[in-house]
N, C-alpha and C positions, 0 to 999 in steps of 0.2 A: 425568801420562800424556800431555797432550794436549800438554808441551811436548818429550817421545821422539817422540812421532810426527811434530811440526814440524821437529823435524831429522833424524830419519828421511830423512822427504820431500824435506830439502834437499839430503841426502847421495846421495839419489837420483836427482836431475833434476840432479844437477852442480852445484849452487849451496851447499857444505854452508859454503864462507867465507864467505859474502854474503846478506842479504835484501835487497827491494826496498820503496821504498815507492811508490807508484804517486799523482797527482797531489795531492800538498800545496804548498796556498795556504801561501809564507812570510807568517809575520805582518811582518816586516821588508819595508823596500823598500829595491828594488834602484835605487842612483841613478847614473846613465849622466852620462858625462862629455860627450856632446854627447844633444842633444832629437832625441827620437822621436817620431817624427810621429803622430798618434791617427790613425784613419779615418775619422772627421771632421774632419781638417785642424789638430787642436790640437799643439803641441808639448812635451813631456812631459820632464825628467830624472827621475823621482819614480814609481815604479810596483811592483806589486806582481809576484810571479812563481807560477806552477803547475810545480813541480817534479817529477821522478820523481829517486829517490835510491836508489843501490845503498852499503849500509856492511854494516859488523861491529861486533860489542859486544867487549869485553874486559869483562868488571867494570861498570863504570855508564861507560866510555870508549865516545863511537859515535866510531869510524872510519869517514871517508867516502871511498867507491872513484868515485862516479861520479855527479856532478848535472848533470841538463840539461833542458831546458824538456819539459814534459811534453807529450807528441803527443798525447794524447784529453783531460788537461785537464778542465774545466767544462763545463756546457754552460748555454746562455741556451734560456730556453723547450723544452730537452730537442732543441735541433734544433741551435744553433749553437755549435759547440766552442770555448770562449777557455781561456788559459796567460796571459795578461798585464791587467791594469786598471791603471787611473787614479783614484786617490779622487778628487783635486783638479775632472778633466773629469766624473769618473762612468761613464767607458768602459772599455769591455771586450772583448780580441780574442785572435784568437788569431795567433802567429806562427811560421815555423818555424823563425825563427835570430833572434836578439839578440843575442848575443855568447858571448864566451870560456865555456868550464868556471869559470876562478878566478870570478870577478865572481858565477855561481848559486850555486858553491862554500862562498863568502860569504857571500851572503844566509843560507843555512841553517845555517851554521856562528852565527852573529847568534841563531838562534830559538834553535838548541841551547844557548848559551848563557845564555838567562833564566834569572830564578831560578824561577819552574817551566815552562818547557818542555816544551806538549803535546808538540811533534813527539819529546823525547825521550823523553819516557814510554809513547806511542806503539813507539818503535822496541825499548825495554828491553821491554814487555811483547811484543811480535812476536816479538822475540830467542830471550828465556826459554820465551816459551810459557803465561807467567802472566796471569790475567785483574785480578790486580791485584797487579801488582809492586812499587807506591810502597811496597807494606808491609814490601817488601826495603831501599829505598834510602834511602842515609844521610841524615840534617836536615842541610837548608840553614844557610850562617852566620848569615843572617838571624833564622831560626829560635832557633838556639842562643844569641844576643843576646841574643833577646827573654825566653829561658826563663831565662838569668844574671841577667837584669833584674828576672823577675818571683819571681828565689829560688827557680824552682825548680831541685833537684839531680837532675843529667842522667846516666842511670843507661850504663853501658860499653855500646854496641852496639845504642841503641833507635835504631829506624827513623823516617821522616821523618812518618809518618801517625801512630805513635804519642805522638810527640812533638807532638804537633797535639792529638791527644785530649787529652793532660796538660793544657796551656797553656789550652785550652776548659774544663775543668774549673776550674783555678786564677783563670782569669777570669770564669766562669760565663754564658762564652759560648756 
């Protein structure tokens, strides 16, 4: 029900091809071909990014329409807005241009591709409308390795949670 009424809603504010995701932290870093200056005077190629993402789902495919530094971002102490840090300095800012589309592009296209991938588990259940979609989405190879390995016989069409439960039991983890 709740996931008719999310596309209801999209259908109706004109966005029925598109959601957004509004500022996610890549766990990936974006590395710049020339050093960006911190505001404290360090110079940086190695930083992380605060995104906003507009895609579409096909199946477990996210298509991406539109990533760009996110303009509200984080905030430090609830007062100051940052979109960009430095593990290596430990800072954190915010800016309103960095670079190209491709290069954010990247970054996120990098997280969506781990082998589990919050932000895309994130965006499949935004999508659908499910509050727990992994229970739709196929086992990783990783997964299926593991369960060839451990004998177990992997039955047509089980899911990637379910096939976790198996493997937990088989191991008595």
């Amino acid at each position: 029900m709740l996931g008719f009424l999310e596309k209801l809603t999209r259908w109706f504010t004109g966005t029925g091809d598109y959601m957004e995701i509004e500022s996610w932290w890549c766990d990936t870093f974006l590395i710049s071909d020339n050093k960006v200056k911190t505001p404290l005077g360090s110079r940086v190629t190695q930083f992380e990014i605060c995104v906003d993402i507009r895609y579409s789902v096909d199946g477990e495919d996210v298509r991406l329409h539109r990533v760009q530094l996110s303009c509200t971002g984080g905030t430090i102490g609830g007062r100051v807005s940052i979109n960009i840090a430095s593990k290596r300095t430990g800072e954190a800012w915010f800016v309103s241009r960095l670079c190209g589309e491709g290069p954010l592009a990247a970054a996120v296209r990098k997280d969506l591709e781990q082998e589990d991938s919050q932000l895309k588990d994130c965006m499949l259940r935004k999508w659908y409308g499910a509050p727990d979609h992994r229970r739709s989405l196929r086992p990783t190879e990783k997964q299926l390795r593991y369960a060839r390995h451990l004998g177990i016989a992997i039955p047509e069409g089980i899911s990637r949670d379910d096939l976790s439960d198996v493997i937990r039991k088989v191991t008595g983890e």
